[in-house]
N, CA, C and O atoms as a GROMACS GRO file, in nm:
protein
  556
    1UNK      N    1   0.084  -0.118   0.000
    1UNK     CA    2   0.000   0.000   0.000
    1UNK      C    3   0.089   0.124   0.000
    1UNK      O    4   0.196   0.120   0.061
    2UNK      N    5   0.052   0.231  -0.063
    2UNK     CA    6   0.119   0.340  -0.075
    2UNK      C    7   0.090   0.466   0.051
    2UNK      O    8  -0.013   0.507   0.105
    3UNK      N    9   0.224   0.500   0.062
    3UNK     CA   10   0.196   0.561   0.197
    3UNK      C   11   0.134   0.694   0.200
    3UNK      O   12   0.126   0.748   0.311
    4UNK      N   13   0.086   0.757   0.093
    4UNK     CA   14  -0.036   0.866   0.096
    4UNK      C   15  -0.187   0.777   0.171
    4UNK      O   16  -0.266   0.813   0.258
    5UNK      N   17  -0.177   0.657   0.094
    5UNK     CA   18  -0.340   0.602   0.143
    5UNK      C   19  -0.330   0.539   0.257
    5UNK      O   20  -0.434   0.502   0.310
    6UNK      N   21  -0.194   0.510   0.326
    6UNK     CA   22  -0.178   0.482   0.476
    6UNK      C   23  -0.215   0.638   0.559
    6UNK      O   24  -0.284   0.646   0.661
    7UNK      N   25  -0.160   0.738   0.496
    7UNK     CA   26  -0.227   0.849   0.582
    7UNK      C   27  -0.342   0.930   0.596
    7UNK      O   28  -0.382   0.999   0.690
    8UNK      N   29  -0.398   0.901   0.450
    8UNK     CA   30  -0.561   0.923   0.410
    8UNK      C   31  -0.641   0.868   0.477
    8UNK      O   32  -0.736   0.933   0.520
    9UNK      N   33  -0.624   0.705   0.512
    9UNK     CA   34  -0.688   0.636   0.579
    9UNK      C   35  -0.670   0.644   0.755
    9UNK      O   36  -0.736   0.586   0.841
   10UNK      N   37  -0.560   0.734   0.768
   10UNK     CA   38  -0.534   0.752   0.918
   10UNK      C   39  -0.663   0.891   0.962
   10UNK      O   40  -0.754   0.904   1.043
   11UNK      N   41  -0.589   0.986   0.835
   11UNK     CA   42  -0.708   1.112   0.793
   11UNK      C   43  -0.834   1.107   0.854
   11UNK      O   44  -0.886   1.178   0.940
   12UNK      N   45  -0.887   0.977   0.774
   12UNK     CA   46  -1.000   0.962   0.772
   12UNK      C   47  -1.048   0.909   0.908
   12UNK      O   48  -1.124   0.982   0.972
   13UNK      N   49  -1.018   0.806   0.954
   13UNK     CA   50  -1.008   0.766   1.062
   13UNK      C   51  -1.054   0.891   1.187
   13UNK      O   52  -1.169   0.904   1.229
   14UNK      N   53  -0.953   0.963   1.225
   14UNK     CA   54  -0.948   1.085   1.265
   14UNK      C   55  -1.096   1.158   1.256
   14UNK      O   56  -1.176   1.182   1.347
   15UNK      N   57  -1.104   1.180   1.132
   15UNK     CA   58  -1.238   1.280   1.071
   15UNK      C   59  -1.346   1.203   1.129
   15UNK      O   60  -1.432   1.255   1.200
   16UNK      N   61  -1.344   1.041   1.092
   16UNK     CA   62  -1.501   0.994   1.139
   16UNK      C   63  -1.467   1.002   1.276
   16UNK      O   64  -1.580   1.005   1.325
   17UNK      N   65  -1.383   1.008   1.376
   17UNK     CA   66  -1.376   0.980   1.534
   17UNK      C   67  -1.437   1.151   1.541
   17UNK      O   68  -1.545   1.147   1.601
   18UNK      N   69  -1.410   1.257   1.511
   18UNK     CA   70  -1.446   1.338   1.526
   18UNK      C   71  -1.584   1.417   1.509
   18UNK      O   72  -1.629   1.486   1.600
   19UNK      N   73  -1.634   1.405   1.418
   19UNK     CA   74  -1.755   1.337   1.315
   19UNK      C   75  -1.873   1.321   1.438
   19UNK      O   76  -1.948   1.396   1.500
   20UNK      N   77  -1.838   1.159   1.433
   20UNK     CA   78  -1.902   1.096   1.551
   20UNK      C   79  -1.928   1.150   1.677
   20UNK      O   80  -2.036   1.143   1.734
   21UNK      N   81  -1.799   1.218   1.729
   21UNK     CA   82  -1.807   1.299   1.888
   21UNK      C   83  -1.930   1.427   1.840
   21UNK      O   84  -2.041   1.396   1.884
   22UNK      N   85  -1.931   1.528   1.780
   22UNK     CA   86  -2.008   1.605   1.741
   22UNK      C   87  -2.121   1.525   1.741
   22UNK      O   88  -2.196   1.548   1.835
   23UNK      N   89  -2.161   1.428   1.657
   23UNK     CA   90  -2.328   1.357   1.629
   23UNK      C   91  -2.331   1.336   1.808
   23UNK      O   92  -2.408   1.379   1.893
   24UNK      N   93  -2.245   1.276   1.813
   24UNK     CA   94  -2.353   1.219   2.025
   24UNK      C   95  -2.330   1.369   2.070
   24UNK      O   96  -2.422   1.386   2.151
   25UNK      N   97  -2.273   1.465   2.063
   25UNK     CA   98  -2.308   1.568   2.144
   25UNK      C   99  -2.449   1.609   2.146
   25UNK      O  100  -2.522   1.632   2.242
   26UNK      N  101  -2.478   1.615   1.972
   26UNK     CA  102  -2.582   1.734   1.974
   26UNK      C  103  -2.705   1.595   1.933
   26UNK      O  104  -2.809   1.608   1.998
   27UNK      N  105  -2.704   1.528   1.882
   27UNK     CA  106  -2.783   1.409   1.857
   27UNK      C  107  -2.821   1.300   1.919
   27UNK      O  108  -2.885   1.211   1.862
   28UNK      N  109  -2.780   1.294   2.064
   28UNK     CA  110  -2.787   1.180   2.175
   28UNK      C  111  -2.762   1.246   2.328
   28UNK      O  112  -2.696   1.343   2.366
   29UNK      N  113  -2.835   1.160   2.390
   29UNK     CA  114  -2.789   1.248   2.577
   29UNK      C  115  -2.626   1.106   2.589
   29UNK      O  116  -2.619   1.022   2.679
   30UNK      N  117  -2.538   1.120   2.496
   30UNK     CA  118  -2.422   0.997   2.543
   30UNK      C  119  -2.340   1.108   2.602
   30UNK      O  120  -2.228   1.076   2.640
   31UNK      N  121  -2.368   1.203   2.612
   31UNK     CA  122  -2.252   1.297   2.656
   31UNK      C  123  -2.327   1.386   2.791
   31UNK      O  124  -2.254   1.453   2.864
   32UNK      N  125  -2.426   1.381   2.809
   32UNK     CA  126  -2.500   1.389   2.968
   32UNK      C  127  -2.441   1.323   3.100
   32UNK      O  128  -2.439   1.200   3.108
   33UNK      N  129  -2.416   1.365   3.154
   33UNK     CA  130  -2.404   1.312   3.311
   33UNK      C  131  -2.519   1.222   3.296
   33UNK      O  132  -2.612   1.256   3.222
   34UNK      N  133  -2.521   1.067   3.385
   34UNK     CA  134  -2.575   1.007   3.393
   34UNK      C  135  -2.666   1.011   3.482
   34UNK      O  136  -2.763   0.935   3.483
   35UNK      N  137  -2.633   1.145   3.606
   35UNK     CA  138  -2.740   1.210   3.667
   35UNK      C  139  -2.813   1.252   3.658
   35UNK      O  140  -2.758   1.356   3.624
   36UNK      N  141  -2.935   1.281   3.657
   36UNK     CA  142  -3.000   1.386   3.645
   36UNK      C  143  -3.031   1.561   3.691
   36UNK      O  144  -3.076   1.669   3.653
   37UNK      N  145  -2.964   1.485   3.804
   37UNK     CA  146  -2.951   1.628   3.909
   37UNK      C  147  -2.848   1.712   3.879
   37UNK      O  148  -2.852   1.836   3.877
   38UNK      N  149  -2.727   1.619   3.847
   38UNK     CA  150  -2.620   1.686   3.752
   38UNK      C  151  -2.630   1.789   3.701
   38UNK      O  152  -2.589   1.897   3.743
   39UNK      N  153  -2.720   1.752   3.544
   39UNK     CA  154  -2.751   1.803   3.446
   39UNK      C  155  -2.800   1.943   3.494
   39UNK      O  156  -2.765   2.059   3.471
   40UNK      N  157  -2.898   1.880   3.572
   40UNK     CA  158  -3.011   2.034   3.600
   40UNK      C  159  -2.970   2.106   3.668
   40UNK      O  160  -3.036   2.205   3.700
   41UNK      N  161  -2.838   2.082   3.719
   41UNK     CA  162  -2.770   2.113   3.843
   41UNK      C  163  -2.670   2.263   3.733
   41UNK      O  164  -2.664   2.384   3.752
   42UNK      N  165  -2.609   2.173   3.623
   42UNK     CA  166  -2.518   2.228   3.527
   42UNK      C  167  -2.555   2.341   3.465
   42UNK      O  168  -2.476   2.421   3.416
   43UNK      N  169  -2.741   2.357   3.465
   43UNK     CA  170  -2.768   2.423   3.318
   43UNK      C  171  -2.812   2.561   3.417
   43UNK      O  172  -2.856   2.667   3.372
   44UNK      N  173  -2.790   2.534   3.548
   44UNK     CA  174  -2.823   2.638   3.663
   44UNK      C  175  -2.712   2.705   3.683
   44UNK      O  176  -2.729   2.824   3.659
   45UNK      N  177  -2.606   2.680   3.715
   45UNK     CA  178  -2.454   2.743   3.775
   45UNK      C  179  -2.378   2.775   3.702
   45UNK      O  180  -2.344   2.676   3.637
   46UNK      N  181  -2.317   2.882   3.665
   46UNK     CA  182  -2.228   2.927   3.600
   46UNK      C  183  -2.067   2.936   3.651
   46UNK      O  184  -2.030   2.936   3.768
   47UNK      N  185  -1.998   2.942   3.553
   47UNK     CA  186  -1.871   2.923   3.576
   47UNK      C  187  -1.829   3.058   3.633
   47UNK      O  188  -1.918   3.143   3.623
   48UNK      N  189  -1.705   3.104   3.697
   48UNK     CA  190  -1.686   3.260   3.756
   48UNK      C  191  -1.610   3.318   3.618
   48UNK      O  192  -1.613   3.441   3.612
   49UNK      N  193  -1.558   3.265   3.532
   49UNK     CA  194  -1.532   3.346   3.429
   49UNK      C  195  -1.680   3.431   3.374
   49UNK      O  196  -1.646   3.548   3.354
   50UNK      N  197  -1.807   3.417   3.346
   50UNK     CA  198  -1.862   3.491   3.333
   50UNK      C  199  -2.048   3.447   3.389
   50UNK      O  200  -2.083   3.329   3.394
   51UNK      N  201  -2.114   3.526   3.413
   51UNK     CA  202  -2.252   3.474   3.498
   51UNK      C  203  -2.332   3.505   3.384
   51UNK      O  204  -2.429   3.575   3.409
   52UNK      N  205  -2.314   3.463   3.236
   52UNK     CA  206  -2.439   3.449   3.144
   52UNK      C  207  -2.421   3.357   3.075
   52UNK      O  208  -2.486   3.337   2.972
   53UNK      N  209  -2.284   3.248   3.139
   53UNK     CA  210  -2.254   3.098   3.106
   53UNK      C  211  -2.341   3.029   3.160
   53UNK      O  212  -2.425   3.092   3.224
   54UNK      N  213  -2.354   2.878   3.154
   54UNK     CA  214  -2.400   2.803   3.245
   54UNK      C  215  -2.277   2.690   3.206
   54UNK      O  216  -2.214   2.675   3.101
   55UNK      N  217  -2.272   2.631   3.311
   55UNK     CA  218  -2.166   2.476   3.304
   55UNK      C  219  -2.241   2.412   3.199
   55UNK      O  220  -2.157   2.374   3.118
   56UNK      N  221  -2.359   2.380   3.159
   56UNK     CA  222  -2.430   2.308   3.060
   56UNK      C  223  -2.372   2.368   2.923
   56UNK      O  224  -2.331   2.308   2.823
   57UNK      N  225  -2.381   2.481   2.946
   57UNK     CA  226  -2.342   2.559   2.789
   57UNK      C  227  -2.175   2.532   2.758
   57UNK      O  228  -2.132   2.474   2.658
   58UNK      N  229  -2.124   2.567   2.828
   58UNK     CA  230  -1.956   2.552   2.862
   58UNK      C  231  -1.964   2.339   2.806
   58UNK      O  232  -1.983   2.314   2.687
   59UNK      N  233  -1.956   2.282   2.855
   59UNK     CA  234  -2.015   2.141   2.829
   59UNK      C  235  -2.046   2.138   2.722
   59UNK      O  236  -1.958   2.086   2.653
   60UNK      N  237  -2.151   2.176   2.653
   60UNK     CA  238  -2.186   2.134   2.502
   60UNK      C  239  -2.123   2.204   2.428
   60UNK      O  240  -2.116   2.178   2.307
   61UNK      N  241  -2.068   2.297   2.479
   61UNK     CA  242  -1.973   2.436   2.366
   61UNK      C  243  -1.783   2.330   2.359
   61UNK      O  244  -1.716   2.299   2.260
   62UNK      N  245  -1.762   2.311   2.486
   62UNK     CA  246  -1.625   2.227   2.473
   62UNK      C  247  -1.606   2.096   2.395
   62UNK      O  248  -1.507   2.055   2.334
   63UNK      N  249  -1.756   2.029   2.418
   63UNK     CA  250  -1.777   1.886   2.302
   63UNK      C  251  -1.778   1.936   2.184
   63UNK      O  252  -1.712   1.873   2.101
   64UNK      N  253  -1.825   2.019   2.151
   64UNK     CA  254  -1.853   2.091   2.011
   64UNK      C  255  -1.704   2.064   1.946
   64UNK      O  256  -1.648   1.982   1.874
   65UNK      N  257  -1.672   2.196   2.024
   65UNK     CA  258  -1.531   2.238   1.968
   65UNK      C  259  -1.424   2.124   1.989
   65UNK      O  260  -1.309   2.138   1.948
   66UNK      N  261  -1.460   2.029   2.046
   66UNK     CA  262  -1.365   1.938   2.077
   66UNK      C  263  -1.368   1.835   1.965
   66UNK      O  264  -1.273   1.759   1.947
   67UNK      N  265  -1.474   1.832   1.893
   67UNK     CA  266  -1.472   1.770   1.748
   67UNK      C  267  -1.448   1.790   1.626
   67UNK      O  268  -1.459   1.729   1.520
   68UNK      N  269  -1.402   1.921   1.675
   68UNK     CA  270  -1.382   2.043   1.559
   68UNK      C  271  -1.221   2.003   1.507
   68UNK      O  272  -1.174   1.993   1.394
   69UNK      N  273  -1.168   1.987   1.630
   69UNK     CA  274  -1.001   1.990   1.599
   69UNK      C  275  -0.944   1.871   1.525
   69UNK      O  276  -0.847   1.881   1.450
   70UNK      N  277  -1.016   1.745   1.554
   70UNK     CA  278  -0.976   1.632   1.466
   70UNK      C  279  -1.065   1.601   1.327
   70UNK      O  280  -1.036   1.513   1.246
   71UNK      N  281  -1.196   1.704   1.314
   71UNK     CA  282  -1.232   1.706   1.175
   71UNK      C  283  -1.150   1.778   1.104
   71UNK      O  284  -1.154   1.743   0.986
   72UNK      N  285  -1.078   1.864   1.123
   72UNK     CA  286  -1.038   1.972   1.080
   72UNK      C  287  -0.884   1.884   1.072
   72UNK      O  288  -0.826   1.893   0.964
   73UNK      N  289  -0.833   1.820   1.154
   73UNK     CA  290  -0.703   1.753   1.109
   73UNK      C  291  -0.685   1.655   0.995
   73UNK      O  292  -0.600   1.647   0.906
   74UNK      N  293  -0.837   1.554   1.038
   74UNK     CA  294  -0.857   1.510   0.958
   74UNK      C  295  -0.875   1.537   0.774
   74UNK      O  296  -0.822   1.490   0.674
   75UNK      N  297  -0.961   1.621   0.797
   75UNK     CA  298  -1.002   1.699   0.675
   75UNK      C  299  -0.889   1.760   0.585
   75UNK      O  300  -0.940   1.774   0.474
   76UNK      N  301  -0.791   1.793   0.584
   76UNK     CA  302  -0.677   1.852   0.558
   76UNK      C  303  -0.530   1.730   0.534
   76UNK      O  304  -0.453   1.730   0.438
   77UNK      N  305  -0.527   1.668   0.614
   77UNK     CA  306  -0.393   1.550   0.582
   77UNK      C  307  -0.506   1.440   0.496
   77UNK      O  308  -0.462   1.346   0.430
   78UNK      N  309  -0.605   1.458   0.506
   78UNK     CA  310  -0.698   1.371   0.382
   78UNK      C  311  -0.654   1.417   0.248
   78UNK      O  312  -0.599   1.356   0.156
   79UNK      N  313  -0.689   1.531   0.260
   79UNK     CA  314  -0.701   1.642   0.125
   79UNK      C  315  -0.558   1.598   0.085
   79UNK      O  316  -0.530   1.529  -0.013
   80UNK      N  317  -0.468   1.649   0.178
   80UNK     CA  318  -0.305   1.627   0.100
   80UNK      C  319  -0.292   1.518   0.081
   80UNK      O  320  -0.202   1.507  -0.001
   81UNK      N  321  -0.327   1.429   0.108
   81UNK     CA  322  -0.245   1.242   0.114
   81UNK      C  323  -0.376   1.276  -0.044
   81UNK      O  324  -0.338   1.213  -0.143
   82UNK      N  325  -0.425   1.308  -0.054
   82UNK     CA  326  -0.516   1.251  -0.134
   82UNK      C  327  -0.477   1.315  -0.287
   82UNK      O  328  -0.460   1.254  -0.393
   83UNK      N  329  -0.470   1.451  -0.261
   83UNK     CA  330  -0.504   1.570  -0.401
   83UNK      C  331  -0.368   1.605  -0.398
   83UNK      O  332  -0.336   1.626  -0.515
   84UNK      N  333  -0.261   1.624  -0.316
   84UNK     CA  334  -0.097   1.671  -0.300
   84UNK      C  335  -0.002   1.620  -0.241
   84UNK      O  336   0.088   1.685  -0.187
   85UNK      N  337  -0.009   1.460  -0.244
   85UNK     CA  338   0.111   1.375  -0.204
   85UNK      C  339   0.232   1.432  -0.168
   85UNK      O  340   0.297   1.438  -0.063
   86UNK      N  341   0.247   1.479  -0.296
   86UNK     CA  342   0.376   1.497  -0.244
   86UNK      C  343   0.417   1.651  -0.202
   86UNK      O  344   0.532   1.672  -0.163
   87UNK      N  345   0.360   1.714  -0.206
   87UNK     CA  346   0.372   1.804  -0.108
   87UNK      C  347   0.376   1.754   0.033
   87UNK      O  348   0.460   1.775   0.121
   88UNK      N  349   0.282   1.695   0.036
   88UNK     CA  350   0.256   1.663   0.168
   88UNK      C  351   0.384   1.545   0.221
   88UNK      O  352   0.422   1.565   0.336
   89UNK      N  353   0.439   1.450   0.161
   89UNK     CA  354   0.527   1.390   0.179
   89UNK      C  355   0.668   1.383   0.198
   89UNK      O  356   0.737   1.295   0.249
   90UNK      N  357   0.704   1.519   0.134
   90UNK     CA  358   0.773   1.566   0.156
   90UNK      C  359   0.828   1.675   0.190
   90UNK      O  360   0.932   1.721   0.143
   91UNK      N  361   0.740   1.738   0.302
   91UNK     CA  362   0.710   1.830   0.359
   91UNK      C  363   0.729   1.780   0.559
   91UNK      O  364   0.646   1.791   0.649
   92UNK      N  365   0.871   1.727   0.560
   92UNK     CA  366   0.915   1.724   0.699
   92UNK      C  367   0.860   1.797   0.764
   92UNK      O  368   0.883   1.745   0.873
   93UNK      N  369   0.770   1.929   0.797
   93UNK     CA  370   0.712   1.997   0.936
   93UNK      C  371   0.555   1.914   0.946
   93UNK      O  372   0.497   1.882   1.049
   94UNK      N  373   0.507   1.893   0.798
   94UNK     CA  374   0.389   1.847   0.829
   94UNK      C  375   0.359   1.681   0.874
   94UNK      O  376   0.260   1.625   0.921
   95UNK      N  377   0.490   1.635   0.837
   95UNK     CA  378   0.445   1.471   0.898
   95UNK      C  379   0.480   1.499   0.992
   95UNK      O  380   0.388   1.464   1.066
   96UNK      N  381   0.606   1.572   1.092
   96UNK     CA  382   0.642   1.601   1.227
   96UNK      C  383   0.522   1.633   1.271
   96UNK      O  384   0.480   1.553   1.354
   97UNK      N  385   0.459   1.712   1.248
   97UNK     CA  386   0.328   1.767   1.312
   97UNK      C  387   0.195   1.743   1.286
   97UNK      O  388   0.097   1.812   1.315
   98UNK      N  389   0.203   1.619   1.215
   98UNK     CA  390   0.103   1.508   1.192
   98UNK      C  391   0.105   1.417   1.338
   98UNK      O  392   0.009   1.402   1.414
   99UNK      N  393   0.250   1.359   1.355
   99UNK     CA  394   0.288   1.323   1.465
   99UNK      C  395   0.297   1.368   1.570
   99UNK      O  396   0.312   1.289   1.663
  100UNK      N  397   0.293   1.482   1.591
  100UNK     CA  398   0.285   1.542   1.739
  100UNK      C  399   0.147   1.579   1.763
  100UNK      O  400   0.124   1.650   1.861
  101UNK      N  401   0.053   1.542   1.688
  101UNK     CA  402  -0.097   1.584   1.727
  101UNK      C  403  -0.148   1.450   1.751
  101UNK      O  404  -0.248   1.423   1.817
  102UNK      N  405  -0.070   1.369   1.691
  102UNK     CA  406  -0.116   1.186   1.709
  102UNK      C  407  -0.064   1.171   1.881
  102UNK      O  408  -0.118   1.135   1.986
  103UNK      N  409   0.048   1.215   1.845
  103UNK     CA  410   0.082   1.173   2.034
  103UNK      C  411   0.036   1.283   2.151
  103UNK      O  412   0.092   1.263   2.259
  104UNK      N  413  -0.034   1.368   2.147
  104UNK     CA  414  -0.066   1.502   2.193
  104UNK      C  415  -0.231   1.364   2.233
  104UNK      O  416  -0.261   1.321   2.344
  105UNK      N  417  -0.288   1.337   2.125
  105UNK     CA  418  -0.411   1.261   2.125
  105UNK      C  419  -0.399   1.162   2.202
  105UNK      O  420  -0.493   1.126   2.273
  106UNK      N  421  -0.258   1.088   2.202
  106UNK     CA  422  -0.284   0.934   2.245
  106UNK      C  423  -0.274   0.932   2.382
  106UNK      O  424  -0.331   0.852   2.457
  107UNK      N  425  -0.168   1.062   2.428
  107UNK     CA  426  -0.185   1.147   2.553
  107UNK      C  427  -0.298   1.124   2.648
  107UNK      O  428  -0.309   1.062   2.754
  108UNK      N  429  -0.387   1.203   2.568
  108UNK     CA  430  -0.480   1.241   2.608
  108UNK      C  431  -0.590   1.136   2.629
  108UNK      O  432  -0.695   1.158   2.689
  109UNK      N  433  -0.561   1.036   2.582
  109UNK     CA  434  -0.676   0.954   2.501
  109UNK      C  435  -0.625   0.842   2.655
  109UNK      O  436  -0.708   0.811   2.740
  110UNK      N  437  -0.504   0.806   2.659
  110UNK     CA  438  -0.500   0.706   2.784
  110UNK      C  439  -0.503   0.782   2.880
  110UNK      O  440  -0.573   0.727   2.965
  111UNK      N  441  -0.472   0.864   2.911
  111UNK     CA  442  -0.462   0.970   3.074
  111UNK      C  443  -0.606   1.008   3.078
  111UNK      O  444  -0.650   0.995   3.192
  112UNK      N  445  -0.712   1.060   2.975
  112UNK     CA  446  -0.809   1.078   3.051
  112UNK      C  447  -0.957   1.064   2.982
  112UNK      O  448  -1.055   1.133   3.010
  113UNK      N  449  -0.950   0.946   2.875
  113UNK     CA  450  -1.056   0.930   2.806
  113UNK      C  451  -1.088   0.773   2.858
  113UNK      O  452  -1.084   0.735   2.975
  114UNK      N  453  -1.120   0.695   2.742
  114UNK     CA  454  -1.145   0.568   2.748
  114UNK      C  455  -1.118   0.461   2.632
  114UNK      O  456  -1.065   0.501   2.528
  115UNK      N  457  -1.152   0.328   2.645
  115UNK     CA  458  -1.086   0.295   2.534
  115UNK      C  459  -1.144   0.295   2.393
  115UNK      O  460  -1.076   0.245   2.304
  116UNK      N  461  -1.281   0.352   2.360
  116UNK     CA  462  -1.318   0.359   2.225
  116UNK      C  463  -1.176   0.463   2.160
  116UNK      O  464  -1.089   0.433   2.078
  117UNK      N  465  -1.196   0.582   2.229
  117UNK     CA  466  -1.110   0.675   2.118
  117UNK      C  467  -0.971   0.673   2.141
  117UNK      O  468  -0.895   0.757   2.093
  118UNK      N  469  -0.922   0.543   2.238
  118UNK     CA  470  -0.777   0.538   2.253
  118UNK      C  471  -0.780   0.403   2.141
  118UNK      O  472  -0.671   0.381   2.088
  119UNK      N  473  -0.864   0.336   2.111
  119UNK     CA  474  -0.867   0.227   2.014
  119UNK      C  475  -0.873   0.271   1.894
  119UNK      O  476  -0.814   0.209   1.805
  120UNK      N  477  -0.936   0.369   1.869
  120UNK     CA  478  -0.945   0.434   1.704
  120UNK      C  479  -0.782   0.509   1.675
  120UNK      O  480  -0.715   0.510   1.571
  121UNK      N  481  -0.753   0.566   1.806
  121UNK     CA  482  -0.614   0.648   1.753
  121UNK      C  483  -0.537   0.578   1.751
  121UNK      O  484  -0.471   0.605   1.651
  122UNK      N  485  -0.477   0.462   1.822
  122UNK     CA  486  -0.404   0.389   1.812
  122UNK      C  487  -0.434   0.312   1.655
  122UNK      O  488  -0.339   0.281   1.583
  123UNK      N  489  -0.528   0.295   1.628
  123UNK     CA  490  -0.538   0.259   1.493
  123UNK      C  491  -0.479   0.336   1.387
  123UNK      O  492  -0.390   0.303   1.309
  124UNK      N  493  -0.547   0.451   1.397
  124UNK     CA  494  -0.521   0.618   1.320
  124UNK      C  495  -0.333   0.622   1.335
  124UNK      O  496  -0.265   0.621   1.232
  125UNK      N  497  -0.284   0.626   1.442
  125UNK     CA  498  -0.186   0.661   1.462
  125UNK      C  499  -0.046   0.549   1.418
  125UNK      O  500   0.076   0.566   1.420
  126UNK      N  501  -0.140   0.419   1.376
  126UNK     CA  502  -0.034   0.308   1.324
  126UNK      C  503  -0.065   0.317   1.179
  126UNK      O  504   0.040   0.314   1.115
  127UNK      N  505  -0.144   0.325   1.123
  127UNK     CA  506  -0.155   0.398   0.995
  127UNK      C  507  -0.040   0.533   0.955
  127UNK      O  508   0.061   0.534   0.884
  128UNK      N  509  -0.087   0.610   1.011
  128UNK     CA  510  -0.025   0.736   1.000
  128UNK      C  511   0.136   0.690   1.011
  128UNK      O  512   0.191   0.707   0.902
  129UNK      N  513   0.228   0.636   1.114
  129UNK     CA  514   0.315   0.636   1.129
  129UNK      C  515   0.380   0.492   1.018
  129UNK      O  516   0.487   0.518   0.963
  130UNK      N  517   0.328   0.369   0.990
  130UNK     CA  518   0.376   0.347   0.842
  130UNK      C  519   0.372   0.410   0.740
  130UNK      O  520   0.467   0.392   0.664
  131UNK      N  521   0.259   0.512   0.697
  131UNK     CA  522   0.247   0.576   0.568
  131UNK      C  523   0.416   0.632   0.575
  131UNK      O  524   0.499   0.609   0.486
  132UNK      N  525   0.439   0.701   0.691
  132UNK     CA  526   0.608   0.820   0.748
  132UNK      C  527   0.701   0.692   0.706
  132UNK      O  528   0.772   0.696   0.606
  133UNK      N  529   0.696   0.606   0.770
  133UNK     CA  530   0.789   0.487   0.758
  133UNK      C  531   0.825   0.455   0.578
  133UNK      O  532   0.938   0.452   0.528
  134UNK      N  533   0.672   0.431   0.496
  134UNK     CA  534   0.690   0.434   0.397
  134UNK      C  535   0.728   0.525   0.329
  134UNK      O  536   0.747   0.481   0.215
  135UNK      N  537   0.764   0.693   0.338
  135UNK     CA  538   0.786   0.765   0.268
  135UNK      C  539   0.925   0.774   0.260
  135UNK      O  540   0.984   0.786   0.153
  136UNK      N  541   0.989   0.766   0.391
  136UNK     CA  542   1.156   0.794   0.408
  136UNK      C  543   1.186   0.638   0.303
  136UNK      O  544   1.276   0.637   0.219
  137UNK      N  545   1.118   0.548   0.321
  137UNK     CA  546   1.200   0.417   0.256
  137UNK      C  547   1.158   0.457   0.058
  137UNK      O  548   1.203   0.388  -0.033
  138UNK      N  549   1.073   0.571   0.040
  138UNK     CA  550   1.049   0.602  -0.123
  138UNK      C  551   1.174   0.708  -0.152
  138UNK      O  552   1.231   0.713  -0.261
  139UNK      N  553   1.210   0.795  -0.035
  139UNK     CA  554   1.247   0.895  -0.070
  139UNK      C  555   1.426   0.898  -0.058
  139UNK      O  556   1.488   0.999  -0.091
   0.00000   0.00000   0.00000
C-alpha cells in the first residue's frame, strides 16, 4: 500500500472519530451526566469566568469544539495524502506535526478518556506512522 493512502486512511479515521463525537453531542444524551440532578444542576450554575454561562453551555460548547479539531485535522492531511502527495510527503514539518498531534491525542486519550477513542487512535496513529515509515524508505 502506498503511503499517501496509509495516511488518508489515518485522515479519515481521525475525521469519522471526530464526526461521531459532534453527532452524540448534539444528537444523543451519550454525553449527559448520567445524573440527572447533575444536568439540571449544570444548566443552573455558572462558571466565575462569566454569569451568562451556564456549566451546561460551557459542556456542550467544549464537546462541540472538541470535534472540531480532529475534523479539521482530519479533513486537511486527507485532502493532502489525497489531491498533493507529495507536497505533503515531503514536507518534513507536516508529517512532524502530523505526529505530534497523534501523540498530543494518544496522551490524552489514555490519561483521561477511554478505550473507544484510545482504540481508534491507536489505529489512526499506526496507519499514520507506516504511511512516514513508507515515505523515508520512497524517498
Amino acid at each position: 500500500m502506498r503511503a499517501e493512502t496509509l495516511i488518508a486512511i489515518s485522515a479519515f479515521i481521525v475525521f469519522a472519530m471526530g464526526t461521531g463525537h459532534l453527532l452524540l453531542t448534539f444528537l444523543t444524551d451519550r454525553m449527559d451526566p448520567r445524573d440527572p440532578a447533575l444536568s439540571a444542576r449544570m444548566k443552573e450554575v455558572s462558571p466565575r469566568l462569566s454569569p451568562r454561562l451556564t456549566m451546561w453551555n460551557t459542556h456542550i460548547g467544549f464537546n462541540a469544539s472538541h470535534s472540531y479539531g480532529p475534523m479539521i485535522f482530519g479533513a486537511i492531511y486527507a485532502y493532502l495524502a489525497l489531491i498533493h502527495p507529495s507536497f505533503l510527503l515531503q514536507s518534513d514539518f507536516l508529517l512532524v506535526f502530523g505526529a505530534v498531534v497523534f501523540a498530543g491525542y494518544l496522551f490524552l486519550a489514555i490519561r483521561y478518556w477511554f478505550w473507544v477513542p484510545l482504540t481508534g487512535l491507536s489505529i489512526a496513529t499506526a496507519f499514520y506512522v507506516v504511511g512516514i515509515a513508507l515515505t523515508h524508505l520512497q524517498f
